[in-house]
N, C-alpha and C positions, 0 to 999 in steps of 0.2 A: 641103135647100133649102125644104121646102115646110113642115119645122117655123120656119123662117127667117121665111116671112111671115107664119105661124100671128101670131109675137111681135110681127113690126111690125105689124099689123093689130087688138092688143087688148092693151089696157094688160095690166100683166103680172097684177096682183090679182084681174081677173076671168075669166085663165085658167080652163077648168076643172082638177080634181084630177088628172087621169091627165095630164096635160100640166107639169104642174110637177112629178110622180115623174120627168120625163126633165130632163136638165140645160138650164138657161135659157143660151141664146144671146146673145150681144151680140159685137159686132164691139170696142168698147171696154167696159170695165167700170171706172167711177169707185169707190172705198170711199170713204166720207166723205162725205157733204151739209153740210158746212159752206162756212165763202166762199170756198176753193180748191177745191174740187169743185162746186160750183155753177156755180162761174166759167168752169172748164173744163168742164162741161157745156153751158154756152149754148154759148162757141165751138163744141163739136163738135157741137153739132146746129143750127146756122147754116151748118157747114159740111158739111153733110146727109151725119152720120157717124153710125150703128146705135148709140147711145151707151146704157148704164143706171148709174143711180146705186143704189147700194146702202147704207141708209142707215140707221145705229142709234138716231139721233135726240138723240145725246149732242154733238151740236157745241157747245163755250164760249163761241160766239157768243151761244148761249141766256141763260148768264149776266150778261149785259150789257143792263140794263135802258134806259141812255140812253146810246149810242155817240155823241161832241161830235166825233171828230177823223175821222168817211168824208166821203173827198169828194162833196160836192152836197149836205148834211142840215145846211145852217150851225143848225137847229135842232135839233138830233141827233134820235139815230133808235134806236129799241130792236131789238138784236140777233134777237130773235126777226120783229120785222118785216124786214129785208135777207134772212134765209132763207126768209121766207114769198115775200117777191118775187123773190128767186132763184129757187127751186121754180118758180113761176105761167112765169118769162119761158124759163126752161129747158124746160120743156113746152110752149110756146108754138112751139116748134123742136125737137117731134118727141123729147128726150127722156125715156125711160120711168125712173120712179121704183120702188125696193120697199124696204120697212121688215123690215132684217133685222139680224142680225151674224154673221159671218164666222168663222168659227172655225180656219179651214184653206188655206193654201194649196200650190199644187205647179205645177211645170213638166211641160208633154207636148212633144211632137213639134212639130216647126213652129216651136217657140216661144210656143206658146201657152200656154194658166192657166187649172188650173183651178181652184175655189174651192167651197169646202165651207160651206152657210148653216147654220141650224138647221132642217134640215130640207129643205133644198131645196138643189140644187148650182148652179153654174153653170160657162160654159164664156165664154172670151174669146180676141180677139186679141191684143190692146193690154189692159193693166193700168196703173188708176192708182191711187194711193196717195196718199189725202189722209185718213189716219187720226187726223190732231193730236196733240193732247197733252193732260194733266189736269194743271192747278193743284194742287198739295197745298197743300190751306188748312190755316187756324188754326187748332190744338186748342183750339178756343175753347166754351165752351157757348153757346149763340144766335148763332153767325157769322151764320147760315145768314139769317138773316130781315135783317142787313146787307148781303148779296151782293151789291154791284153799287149799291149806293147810300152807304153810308160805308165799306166793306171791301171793299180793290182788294187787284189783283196785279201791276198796272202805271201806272211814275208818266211814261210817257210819255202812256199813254191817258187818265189821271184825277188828276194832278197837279196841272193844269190847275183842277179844281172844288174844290181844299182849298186854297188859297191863304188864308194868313193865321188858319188853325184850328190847336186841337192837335192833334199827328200823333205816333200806333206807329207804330212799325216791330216787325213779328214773327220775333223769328229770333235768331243767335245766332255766325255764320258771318261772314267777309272780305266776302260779297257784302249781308250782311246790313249791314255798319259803311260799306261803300258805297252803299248803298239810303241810310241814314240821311242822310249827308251830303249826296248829290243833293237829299234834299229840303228841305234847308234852303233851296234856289233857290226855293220855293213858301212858308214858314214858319219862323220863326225857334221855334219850340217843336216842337221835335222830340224824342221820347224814344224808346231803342229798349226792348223785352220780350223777354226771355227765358223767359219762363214755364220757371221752376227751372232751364233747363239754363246749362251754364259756359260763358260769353263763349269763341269758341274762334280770334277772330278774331288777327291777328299783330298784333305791338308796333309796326308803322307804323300800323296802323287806330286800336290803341289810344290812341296819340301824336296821332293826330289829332282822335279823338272828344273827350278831354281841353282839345286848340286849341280846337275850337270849340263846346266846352260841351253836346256832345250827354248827356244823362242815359243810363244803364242802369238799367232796374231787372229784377232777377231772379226776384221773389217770384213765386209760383206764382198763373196766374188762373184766377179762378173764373168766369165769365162777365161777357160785352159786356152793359152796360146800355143797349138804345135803346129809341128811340119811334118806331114808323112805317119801321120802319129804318133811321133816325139817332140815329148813336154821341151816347151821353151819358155815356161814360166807363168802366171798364175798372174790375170789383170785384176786389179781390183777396183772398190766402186770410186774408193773418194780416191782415185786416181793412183797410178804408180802401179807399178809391175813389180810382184813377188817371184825371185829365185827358184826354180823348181824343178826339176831335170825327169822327173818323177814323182807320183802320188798314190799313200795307199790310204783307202776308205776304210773306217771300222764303224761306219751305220750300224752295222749288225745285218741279221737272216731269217726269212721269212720259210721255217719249214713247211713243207706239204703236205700235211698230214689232214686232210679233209677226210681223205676215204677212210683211215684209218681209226678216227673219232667215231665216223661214221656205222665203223663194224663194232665200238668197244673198244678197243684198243687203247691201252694207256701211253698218256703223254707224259711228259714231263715238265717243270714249271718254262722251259726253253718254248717247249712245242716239237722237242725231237719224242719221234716213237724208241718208248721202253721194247728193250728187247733183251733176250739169254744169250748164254753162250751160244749157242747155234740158232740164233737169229729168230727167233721165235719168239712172236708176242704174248698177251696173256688171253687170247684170244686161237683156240684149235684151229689149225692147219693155214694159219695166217699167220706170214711174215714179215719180216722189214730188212733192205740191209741199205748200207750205202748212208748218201750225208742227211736223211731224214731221221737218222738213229742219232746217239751220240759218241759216234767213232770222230776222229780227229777227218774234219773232209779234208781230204787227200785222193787224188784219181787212183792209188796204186792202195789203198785202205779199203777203197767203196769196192775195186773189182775184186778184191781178196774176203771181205761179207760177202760180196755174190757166192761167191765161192763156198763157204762156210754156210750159206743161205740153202744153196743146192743140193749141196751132200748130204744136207739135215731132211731137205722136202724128197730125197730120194730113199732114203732111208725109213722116213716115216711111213712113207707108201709101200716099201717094199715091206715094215713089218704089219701093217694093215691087210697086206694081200697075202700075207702066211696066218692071220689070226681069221680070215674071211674064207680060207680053203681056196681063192682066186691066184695065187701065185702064178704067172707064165712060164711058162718055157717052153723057148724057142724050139724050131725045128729045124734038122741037122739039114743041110743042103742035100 
């Protein structure tokens, strides 16, 4: 107990050393600071729950220079700002943040978790699991400097800002001759890239791309030509520059579901974690919410599972601590 208030009493980074060699305490543990971990961190520390987020700093919210479709930002809002406001208002409610990654987890007694940092352990009641997912981008040369400004990954999130430009699609796959077609809702020049590999799509996708005149081309690219981050066309190898104002990849997503596997937890043929209506896996007092489940990834979907993720791990502890005779209550000022 009395290492208990040590942790509520001083943020965790200015523990001293001999105090972080013993395992860190939290009553819940978030994995993930992105918008389903953030999210579910405000609840649970409004709802004055011992909560830490645990955080690598790789959220894909980062990615997203001007987010148009969160509600309240009708001037959109860049991804790095929502996490930064996250963080502030989530501390604002008591809770504590650490910059780590995870590498291990395990079940003890109780039902409890514990969790292996680099270098440092911790110890929990409640586990949640908002580890996301990674975009497999373009083998593209120069993607990188289009990220989030002409080169998406989602034409619900950015559909929207290419309307009427020319449009890749990168890929090669059913999902990929369906990515093409959707966006013909936004552009009527749409070509898909295969970069060398063989069209591997079925004879209805094919039958369709043909209806509505979507191009293929195969040839191998050599790098996105932009300026400032805006596509200026797609060089290719046996020569000649491809039209292109814009490019969306559909590689596909590499969930993170390590720790998850790791405690039990079912997947699904994806590799997104199985989860219930209130975010709860098949594995006691471990959760999941956000794009490592199989919600449609969305920023404004993942912070609303936080949510749904929250009120579930608050709930379950508040009926644990009425079946245990441990119930609190506060004292009147």
């Amino acid at each position: 107990m009395a290492e208990h208030r040590l942790l509520h009493r001083h943020k965790v980074s200015e523990l001293p050393d001999r105090a972080l060699k013993r395992p860190i305490k939290a009553q819940i543990i978030i994995v993930g600071g992105g918008l389903a971990g953030l999210s579910a961190a405000i609840y649970l520390g409004r709802a004055l729950r011992d909560a830490l987020v645990i955080d690598s700093g790789k959220s894909m919210a980062r990615w997203e220079p001007d987010v148009e479709n969160y509600l309240g930002f009708p001037g959109g809002v860049a991804g790095e700002k929502l996490l930064q406001n996250g963080r502030r208002q989530a501390r604002k409610y008591g809770v504590r943040f650490r910059r780590d990654k995870i590498t291990s987890a395990r079940r003890l007694k109780r039902g409890h978790f514990a969790l292996q940092g680099e270098g440092v352990s911790y110890r929990c009641e409640r586990l949640l699991l908002a580890t996301g997912i990674f975009h497999i981008p373009p083998d593209i040369r120069g993607f990188s400097r289009c990220l989030g400004h002409s080169m998406f990954f989602c034409k619900d999130c950015d559909g929207h800002r290419v309307r009427g430009k020319s449009l890749a699609v990168y890929g090669w796959t059913d999902d990929t001759a369906e990515y093409a077609l959707a966006m013909l809702q936004y552009s009527s020049r749409v070509v898909i890239v295969t970069d060398t590999r063989k069209p591997r799509w079925s004879a209805r996708y094919a039958r369709l791309l043909r209806e509505y005149r979507v191009d293929v081309q195969t040839d191998c690219i050599k790098e996105a030509i932009h300026k400032g981050g805006q596509m200026r066309g797609l060089k290719l190898a046996k020569g000649g520059r491809l039209a292109a104002q814009a490019l969306f990849t559909t590689r596909g997503d590499i969930f993170l579901n390590k720790l998850a596997k790791a405690l039990g937890a079912r997947v699904d043929a994806e590799g997104q974690i199985k989860v219930g209506p209130c975010m709860q896996t098949n594995i006691e007092g471990l959760y999941a919410a956000g794009c490592v489940t199989p919600a449609n990834c969305q920023m404004i979907i993942a912070a609303g599972q936080g949510a749904v993720a929250a009120q579930a791990i608050n709930r379950d502890l508040f009926l644990e601590s009425m079946k245990m005779r441990t119930l609190h209550r506060t004292a009147d000022p």
